[in-house]
Backbone as CSV, one residue per row, in Angstrom:
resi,resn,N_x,N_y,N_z,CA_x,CA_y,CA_z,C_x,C_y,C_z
1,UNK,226.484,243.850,12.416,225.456,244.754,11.995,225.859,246.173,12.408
2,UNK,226.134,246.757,11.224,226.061,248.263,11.739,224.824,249.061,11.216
3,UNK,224.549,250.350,12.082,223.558,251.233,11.734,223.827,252.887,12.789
4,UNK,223.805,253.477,11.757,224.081,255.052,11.614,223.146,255.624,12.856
5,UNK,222.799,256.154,14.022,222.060,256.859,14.320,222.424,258.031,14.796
6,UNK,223.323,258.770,13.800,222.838,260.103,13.657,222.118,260.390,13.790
7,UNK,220.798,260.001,13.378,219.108,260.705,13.197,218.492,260.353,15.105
8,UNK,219.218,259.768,15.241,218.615,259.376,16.410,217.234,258.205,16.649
9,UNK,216.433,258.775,16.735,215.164,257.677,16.962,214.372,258.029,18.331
10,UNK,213.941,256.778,19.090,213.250,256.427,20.255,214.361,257.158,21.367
11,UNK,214.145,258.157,22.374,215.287,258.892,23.010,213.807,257.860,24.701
12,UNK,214.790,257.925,25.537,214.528,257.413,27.243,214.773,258.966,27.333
13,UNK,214.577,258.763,28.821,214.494,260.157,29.607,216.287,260.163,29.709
14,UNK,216.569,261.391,29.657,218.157,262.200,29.863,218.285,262.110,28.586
15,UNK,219.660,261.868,28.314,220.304,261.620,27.508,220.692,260.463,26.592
16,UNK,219.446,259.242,26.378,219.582,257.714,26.011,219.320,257.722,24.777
17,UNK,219.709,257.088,23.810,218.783,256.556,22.748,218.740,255.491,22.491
18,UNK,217.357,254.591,22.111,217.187,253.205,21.968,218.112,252.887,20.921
19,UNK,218.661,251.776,21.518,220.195,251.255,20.925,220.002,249.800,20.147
20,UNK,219.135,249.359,20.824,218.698,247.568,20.199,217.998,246.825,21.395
21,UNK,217.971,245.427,21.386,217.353,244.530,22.221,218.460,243.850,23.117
22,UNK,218.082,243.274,24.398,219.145,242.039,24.806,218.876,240.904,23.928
23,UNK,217.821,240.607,23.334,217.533,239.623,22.653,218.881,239.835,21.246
24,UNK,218.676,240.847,20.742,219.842,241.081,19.339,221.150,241.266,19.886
25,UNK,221.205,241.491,21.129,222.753,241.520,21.659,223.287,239.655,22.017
26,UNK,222.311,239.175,22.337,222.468,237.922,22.905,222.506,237.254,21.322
27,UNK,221.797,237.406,20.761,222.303,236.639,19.203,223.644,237.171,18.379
28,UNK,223.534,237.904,18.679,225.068,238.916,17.620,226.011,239.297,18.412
29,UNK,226.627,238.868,20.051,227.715,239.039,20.583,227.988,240.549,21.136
30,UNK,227.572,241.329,19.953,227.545,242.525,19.858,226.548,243.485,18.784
31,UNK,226.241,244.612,19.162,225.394,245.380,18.606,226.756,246.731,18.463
32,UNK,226.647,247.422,17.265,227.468,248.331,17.020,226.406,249.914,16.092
33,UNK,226.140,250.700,16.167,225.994,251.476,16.244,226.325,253.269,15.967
34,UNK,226.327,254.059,15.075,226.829,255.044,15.220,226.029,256.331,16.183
35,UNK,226.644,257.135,17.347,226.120,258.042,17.713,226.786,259.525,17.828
36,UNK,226.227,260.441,17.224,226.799,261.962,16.943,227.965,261.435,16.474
37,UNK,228.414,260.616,15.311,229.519,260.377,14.652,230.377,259.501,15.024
38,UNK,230.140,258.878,16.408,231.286,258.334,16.893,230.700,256.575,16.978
39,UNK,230.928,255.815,16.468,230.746,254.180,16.417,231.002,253.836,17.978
40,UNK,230.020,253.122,18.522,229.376,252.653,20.214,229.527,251.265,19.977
41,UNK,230.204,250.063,20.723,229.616,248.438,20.706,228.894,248.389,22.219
42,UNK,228.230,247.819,21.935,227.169,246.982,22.965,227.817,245.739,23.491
43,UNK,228.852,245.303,24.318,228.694,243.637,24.611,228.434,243.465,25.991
44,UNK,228.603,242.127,26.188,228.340,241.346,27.509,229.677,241.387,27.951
45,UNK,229.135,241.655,29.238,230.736,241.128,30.201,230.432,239.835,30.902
46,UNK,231.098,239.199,31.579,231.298,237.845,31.867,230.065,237.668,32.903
47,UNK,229.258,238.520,33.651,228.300,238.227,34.266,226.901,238.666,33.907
48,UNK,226.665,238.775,31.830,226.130,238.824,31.162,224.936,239.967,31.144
49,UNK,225.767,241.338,31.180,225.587,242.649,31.716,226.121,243.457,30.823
50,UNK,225.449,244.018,29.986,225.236,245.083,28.972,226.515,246.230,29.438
51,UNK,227.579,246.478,28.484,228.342,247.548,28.298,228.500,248.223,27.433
52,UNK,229.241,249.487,27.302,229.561,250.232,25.780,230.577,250.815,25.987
53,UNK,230.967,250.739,25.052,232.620,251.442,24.941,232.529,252.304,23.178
54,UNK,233.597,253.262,23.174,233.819,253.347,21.585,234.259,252.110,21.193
55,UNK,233.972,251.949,19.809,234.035,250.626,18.830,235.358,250.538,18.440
56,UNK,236.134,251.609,18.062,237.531,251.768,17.435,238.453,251.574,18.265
57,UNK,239.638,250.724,17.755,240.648,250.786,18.547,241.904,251.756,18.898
58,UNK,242.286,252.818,19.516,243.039,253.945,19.477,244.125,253.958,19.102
59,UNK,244.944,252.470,18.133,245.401,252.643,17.382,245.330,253.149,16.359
60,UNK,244.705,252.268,15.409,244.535,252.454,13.924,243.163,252.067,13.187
61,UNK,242.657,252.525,14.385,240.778,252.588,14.033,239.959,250.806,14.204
62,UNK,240.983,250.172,14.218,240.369,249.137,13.824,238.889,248.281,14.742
63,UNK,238.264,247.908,14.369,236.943,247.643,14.735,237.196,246.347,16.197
64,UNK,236.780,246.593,17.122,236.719,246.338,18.648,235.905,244.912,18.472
65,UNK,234.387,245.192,17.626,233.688,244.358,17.782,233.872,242.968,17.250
66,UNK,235.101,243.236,16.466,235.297,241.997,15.586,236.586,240.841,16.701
67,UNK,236.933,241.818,17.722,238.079,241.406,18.311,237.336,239.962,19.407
68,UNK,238.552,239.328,19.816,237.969,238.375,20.916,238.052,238.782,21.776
69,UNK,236.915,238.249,23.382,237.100,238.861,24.564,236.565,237.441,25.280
70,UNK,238.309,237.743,26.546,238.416,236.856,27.194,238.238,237.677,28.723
71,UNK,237.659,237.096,29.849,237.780,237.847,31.020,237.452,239.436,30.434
72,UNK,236.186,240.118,30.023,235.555,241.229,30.255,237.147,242.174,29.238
73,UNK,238.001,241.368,28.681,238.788,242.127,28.121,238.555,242.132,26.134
74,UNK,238.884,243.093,25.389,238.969,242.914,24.145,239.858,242.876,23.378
75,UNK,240.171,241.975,22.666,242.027,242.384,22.045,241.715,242.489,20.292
76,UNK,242.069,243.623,20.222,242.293,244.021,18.674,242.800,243.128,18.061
77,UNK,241.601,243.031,16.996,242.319,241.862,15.893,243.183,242.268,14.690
78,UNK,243.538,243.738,14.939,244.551,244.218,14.096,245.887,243.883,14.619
79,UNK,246.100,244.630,15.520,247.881,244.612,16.331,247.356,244.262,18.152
80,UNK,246.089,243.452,18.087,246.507,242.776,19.973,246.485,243.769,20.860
81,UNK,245.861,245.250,20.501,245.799,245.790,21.990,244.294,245.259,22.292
82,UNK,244.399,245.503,23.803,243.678,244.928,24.809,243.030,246.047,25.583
83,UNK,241.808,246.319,25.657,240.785,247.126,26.672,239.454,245.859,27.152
84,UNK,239.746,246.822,28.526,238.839,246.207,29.190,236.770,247.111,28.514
85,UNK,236.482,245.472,28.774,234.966,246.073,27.599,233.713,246.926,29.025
86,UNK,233.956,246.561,30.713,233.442,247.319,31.177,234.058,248.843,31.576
87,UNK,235.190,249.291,31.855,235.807,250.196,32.302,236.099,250.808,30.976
88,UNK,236.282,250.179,30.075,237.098,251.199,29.199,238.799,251.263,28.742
89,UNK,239.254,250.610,30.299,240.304,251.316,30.303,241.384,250.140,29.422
90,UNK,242.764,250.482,29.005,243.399,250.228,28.456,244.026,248.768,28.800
91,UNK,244.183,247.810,28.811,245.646,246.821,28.628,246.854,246.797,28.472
92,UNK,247.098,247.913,27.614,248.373,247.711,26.902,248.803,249.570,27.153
93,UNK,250.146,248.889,27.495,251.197,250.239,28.494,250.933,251.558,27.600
94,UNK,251.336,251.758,26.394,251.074,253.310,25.838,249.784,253.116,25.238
95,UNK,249.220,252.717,25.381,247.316,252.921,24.578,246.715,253.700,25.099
96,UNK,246.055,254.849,24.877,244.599,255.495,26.028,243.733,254.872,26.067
97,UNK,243.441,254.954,27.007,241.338,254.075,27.294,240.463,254.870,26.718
98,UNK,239.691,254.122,26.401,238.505,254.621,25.527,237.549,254.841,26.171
99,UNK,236.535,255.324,25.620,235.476,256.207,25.941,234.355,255.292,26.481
100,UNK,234.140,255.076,27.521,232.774,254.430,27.687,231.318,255.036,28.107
101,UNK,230.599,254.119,27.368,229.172,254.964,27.884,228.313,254.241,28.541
102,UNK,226.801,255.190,29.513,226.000,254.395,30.292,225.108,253.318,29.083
103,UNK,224.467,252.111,29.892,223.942,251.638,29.405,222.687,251.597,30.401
104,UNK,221.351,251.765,30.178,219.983,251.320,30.453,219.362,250.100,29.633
105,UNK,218.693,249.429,30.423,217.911,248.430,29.902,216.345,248.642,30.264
106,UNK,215.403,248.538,29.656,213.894,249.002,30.002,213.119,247.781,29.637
107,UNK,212.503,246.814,29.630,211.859,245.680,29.168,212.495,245.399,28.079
108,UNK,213.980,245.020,28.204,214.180,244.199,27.540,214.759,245.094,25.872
109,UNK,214.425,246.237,25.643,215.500,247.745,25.216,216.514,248.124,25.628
110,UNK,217.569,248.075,25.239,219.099,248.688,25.708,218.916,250.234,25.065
111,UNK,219.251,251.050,25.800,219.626,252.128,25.870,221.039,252.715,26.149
112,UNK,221.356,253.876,25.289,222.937,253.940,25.844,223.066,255.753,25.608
113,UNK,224.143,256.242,26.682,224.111,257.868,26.621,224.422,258.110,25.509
114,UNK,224.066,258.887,24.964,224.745,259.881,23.567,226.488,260.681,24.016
115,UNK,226.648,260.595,25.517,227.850,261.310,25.868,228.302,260.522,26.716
116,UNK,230.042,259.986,26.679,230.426,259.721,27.422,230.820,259.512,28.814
117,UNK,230.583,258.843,29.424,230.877,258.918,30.929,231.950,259.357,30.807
118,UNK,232.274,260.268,32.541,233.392,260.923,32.225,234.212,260.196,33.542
């Protein structure tokens, strides 16, 4: 499922915008998302704890969410690179790590920054 929020919507206090449910994350693996242009996934890491990373892979764009993840890691189902889905950070020797962002949860609402952790 993707959906555009450019427009934004329901904003939390700082910088959040309502992103989806744990309930729709727990059925769909992942929740994916556009924010100020840039595509966000939502998944679980292995101790079933809400993360976000950019969606694209810093190869050749290819989509993160579609990839498998073993041990909190994701491997591109284009060409096999590998990022870790809480940190961000890379697997594979020349790749950059990607962008990750905060996640809030409020009754059961995921929330996520509009700006990257830095």
């Amino acid at each position: 499922m993707f959906e555009d929020f450019d427009g934004f919507g329901e904003t939390d206090s700082g910088d959040f915008v309502k992103f989806g449910t744990l309930e729709e994350l727990r059925q769909n693996r992942t929740i994916n998302r556009k924010i100020i242009s840039k595509w966000i996934s939502v998944f679980f890491d292995d101790q079933d704890e809400p993360y976000a990373i950019e969606m694209s892979c810093k190869h050749q764009g290819a989509n993160l969410a579609e990839g498998k993840i073993v041990n909190n890691v994701v491997t591109c189902p284009r060409h096999f690179w590998k990022f870790n889905i809480v940190t961000g950070k890379s697997h594979t020797e020349y790749a950059p790590d990607l962008r990750k962002h905060a996640v809030r949860v409020k009754d059961g609402v995921l929330y996520v920054s509009i700006r990257p952790k830095p």
